[in-house]
C-alpha positions as a printed Julia matrix, in Angstrom:
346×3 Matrix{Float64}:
  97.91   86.12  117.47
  97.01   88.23  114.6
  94.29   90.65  114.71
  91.32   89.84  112.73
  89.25   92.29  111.23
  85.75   91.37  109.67
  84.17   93.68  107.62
  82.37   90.62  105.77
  80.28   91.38  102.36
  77.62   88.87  101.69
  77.45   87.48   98.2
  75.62   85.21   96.23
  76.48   81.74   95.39
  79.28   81.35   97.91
  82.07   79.18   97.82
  82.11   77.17  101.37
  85.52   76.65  102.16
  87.94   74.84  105.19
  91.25   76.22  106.24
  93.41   74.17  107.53
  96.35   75.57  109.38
  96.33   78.84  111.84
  99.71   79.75  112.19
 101.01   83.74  110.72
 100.06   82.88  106.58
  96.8    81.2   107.74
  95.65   83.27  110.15
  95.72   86.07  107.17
  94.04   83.86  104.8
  91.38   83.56  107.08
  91.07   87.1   107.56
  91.3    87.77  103.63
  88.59   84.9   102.7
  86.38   86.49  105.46
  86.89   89.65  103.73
  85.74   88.33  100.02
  82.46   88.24   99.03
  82.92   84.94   96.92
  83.64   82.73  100.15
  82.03   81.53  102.92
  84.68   80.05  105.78
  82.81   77.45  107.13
  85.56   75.35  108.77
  89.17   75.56  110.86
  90.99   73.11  111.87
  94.39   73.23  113.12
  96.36   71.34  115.56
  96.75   73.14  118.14
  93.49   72.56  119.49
  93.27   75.79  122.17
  94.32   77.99  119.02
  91.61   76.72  117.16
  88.99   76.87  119.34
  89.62   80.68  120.32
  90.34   81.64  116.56
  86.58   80.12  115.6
  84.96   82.33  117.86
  86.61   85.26  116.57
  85.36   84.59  113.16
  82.25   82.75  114.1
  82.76   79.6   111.98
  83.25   76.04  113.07
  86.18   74.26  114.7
  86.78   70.87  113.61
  88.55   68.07  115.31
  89.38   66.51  112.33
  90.39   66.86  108.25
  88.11   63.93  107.42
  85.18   66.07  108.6
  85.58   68.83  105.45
  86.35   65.88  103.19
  83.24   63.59  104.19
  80.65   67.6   103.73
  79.3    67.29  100.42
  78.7    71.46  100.77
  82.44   72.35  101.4
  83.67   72.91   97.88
  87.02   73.9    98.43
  90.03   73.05  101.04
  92.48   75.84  102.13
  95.65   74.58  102.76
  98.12   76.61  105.14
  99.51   73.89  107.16
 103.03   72.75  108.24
 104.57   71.75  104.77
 104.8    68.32  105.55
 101.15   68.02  105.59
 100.7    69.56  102.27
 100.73   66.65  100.02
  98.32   64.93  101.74
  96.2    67.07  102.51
  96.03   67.86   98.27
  95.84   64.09   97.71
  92.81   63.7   100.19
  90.69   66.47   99.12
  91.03   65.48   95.41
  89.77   62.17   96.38
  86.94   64.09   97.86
  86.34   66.26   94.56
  87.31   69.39   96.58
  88.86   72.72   95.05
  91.89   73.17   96.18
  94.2    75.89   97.21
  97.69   75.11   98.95
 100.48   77.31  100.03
 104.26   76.88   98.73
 106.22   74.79   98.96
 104.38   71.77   97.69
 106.88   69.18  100.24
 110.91   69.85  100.69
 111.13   66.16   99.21
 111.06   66.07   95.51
 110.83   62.33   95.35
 107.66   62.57   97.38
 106.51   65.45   94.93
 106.7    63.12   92.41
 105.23   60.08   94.12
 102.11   62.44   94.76
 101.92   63.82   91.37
 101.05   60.32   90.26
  98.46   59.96   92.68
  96.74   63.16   92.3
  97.02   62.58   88.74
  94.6    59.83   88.6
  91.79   62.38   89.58
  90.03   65.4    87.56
  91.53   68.12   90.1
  91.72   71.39   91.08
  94.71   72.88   92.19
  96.18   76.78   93.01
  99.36   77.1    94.81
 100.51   80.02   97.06
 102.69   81.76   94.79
 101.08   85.51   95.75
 103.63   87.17   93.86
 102.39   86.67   90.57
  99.82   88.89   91.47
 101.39   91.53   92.43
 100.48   94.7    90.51
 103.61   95.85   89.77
 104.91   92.44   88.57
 101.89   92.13   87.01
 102.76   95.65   84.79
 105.87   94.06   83.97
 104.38   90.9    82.37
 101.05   93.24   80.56
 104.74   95.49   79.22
 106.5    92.11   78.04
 103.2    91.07   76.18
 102.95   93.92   74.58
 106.65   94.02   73.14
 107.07   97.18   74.68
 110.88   96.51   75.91
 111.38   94.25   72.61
 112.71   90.34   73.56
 113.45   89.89   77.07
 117.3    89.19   77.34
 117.75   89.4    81.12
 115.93   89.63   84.61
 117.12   90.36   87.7
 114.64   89.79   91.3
 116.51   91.01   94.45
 114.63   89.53   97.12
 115.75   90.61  101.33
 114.29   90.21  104.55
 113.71   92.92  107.09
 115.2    90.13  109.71
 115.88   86.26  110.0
 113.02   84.2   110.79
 112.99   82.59  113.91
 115.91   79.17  114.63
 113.03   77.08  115.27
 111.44   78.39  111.62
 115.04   77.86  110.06
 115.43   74.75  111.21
 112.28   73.54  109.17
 112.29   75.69  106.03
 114.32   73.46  103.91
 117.08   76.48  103.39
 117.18   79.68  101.83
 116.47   77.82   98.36
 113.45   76.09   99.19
 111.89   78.73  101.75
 112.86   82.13   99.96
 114.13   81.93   96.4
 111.55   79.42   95.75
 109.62   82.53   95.16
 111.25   83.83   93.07
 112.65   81.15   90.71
 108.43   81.08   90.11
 108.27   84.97   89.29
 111.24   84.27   86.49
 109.33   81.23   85.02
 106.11   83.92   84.96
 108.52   86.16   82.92
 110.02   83.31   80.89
 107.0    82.0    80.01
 107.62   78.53   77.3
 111.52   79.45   77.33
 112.49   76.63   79.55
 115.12   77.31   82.42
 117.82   74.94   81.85
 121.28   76.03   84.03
 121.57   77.57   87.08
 124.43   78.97   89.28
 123.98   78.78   92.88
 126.45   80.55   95.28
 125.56   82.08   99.73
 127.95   83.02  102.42
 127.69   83.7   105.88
 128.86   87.1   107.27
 126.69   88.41  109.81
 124.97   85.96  111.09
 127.47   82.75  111.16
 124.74   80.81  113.22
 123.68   80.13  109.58
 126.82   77.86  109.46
 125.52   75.3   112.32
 122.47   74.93  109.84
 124.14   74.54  106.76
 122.75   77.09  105.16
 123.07   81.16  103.91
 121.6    84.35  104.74
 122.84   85.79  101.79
 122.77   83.44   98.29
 122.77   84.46   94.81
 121.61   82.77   91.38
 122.61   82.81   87.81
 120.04   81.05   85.46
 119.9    81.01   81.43
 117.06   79.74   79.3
 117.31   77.63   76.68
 117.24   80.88   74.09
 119.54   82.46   76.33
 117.71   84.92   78.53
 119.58   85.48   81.55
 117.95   85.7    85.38
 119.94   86.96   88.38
 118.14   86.69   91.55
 119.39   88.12   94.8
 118.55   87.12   98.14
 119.49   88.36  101.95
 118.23   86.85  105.26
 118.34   90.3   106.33
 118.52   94.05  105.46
 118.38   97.44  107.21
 115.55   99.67  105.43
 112.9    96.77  105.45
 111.41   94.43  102.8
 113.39   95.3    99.87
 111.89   93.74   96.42
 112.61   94.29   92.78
 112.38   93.24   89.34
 113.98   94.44   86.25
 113.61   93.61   82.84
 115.44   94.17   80.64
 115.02   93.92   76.84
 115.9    94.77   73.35
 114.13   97.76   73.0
 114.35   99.23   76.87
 113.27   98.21   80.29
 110.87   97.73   82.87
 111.41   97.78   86.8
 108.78   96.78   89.25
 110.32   98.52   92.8
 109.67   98.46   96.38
 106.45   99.81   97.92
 106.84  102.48  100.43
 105.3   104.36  103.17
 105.74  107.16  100.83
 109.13  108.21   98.75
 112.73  107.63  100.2
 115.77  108.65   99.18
 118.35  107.29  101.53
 118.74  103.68  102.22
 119.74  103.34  105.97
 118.1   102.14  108.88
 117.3   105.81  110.13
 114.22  107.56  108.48
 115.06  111.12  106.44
 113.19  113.75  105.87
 112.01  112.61  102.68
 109.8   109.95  103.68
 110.27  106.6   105.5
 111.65  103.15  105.13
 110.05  100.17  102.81
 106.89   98.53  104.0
 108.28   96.23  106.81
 107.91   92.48  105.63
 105.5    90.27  102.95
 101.95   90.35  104.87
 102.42   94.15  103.91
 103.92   94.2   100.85
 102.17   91.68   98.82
  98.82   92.42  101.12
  96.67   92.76   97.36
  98.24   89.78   95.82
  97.23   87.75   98.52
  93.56   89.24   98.55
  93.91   88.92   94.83
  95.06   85.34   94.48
  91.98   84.27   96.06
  89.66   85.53   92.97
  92.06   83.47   90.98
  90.5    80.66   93.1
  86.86   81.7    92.83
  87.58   81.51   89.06
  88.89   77.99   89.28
  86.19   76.73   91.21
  83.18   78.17   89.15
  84.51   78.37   85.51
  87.58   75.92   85.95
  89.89   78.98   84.84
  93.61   77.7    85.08
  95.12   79.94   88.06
  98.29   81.8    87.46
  99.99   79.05   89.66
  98.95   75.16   89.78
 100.88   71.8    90.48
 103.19   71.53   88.48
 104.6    75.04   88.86
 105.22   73.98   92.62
 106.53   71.15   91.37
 109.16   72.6    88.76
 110.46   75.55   91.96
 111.27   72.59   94.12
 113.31   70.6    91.04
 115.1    74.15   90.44
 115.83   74.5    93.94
 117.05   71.15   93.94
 119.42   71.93   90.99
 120.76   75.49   93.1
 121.74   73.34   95.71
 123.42   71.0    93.37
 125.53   73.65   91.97
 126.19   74.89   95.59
 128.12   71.59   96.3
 129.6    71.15   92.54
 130.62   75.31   92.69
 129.8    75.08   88.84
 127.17   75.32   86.68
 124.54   73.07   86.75
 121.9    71.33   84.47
 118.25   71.75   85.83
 116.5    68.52   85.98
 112.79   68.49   85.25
């Protein structure tokens, strides 16, 4: 189980929250809203019951056997949704009925259909919704969107994300992520709309092969996949993505533009200048995977929230922007079975 660290500052007017779901991403949620000084974690719940139980202790808040006990408190203002992605939807739909905040991770649901059928729902309340897309915040990416605003590259023509994995994720993880589309470029399809801004995606290019690891085969899906998207004003956006790579958690973004170019690059240890799996003398290897890489977005992300709750300041990421990564997703893996170009469908 992850280690949790409380160093807990007390503020004023806290936000009483409930976190559902302990696995890896909750368990560091918990440990990051513990951290903040604008929330109070008040409630867990999780199935796995023994998990639960132990976790509560640790960080002396209060185990509950049920959802419908957070949704019923009048004083929890916002649900924290880390659960098993099947769960997400409803989860969202219940704690808008209950006038809750709420904060979910990505993906929304693997099923677009049911995205859609939700949307409607949710849509008949006033909500409040911020979904998990952490790398928004990023500083780096970040810089590159401040440099866009400011014209200092000119009109963006092109950007290009390369995305890899220090390893695989688990077969039992694979099995359930909905593919490298839905699980890992879903990410970044939502860090090219952030980039893009109004200019609509409307084609992609999907292509992924198998080389090292053919057990991706038996799944029907890639550890290695690539896509080609263009904008309706004709910006292009490559994004690259490996199940695996040698010297760690490898992520980029370019822009390029008119007038020059901007690169957000990997964070390090300290500097490297050879790209193996052995360290040099000139430093070490990338940090090793996403808890460590994007560890200030996700701490970030969460003021993002407090502003949501208390001023109702649109977040960087909401509904529909979970919504539209699933339906361009949805379009990659059209154009993986078609081998052409494909229109995305919003």
């Amino acid at each position: 189980m992850q280690e949790i660290i409380i160093k807990k500052t007390m503020g004023k007017n806290l936000i009483n929250v409930a976190l559902f779901g302990l696995g890896r991403i909750g368990l560091m949620h918990a440990n990051n809203l513990i951290n903040n000084k604008n929330f109070n974690l008040k409630y867990i719940f999780d199935v796995n019951r023994k998990l639960a139980k132990k976790v509560s202790k640790n960080l002396n808040c209060q185990n509950i056997e049920s959802p419908q006990i957070a949704y019923k408190d009048k004083k929890i203002d916002c649900i924290f949704i880390s659960s098993t992605t099947s769960t997400h939807l409803k989860f969202i739909y219940e704690s808008i009925k209950s006038n809750k905040t709420v904060f979910c991770e990505k993906p929304l649901d693997l099923n677009l259909n049911k995205i859609l059928k939700y949307e409607k729902k949710i849509n008949k309340f006033k909500h409040k919704i911020q979904i998990g897309f952490n790398r928004r915040y990023d500083t780096g990416h970040s810089l590159l969107k401040n440099s866009l605003k400011k014209g200092k590259i000119g009109k963006l023509e092109k950007i290009i994300i390369t995305s890899r994995d220090p390893a695989a994720p688990s077969i039992k993880y694979l099995k359930a992520s909905g593919g490298i589309f839905k699980d890992m470029m879903i990410h970044d399809f939502d860090l090219a709309r952030y980039y893009a801004g109004n200019d609509k995606f409307v084609s992609i290019f999907a292509t992924g092969s198998n080389i090292s690891n053919k057990y991706f085969n038996k799944l029907k899906d890639f550890e290695l996949a690539t896509a080609v998207l263009k904008t309706k004003s004709g910006i292009q956006c490559v994004i690259s993505n490996s199940r695996h790579c040698s010297f760690g958690y490898d992520q980029r973004v370019e822009l390029f533009g008119s007038k020059g170019m901007v690169i957000s690059d990997n964070v390090k240890q300290n500097e490297i200048s050879e790209y193996s799996n052995k360290n040099t003398n000139a430093g070490s290897n990338f940090k090793h995977f996403f808890t460590e890489r994007y560890e200030q977005a996700y701490k970030d992300q969460l003021n993002d929230l407090a502003k949501l709750f208390k001023k109702n300041l649109r977040p960087k990421t909401g509904f529909i922007d979970g919504k539209i990564s699933i339906q361009i997703a949805e379009s990659a893996i059209q154009s993986i079975k078609s081998k052409k170009f494909e229109k995305i469908k919003y």
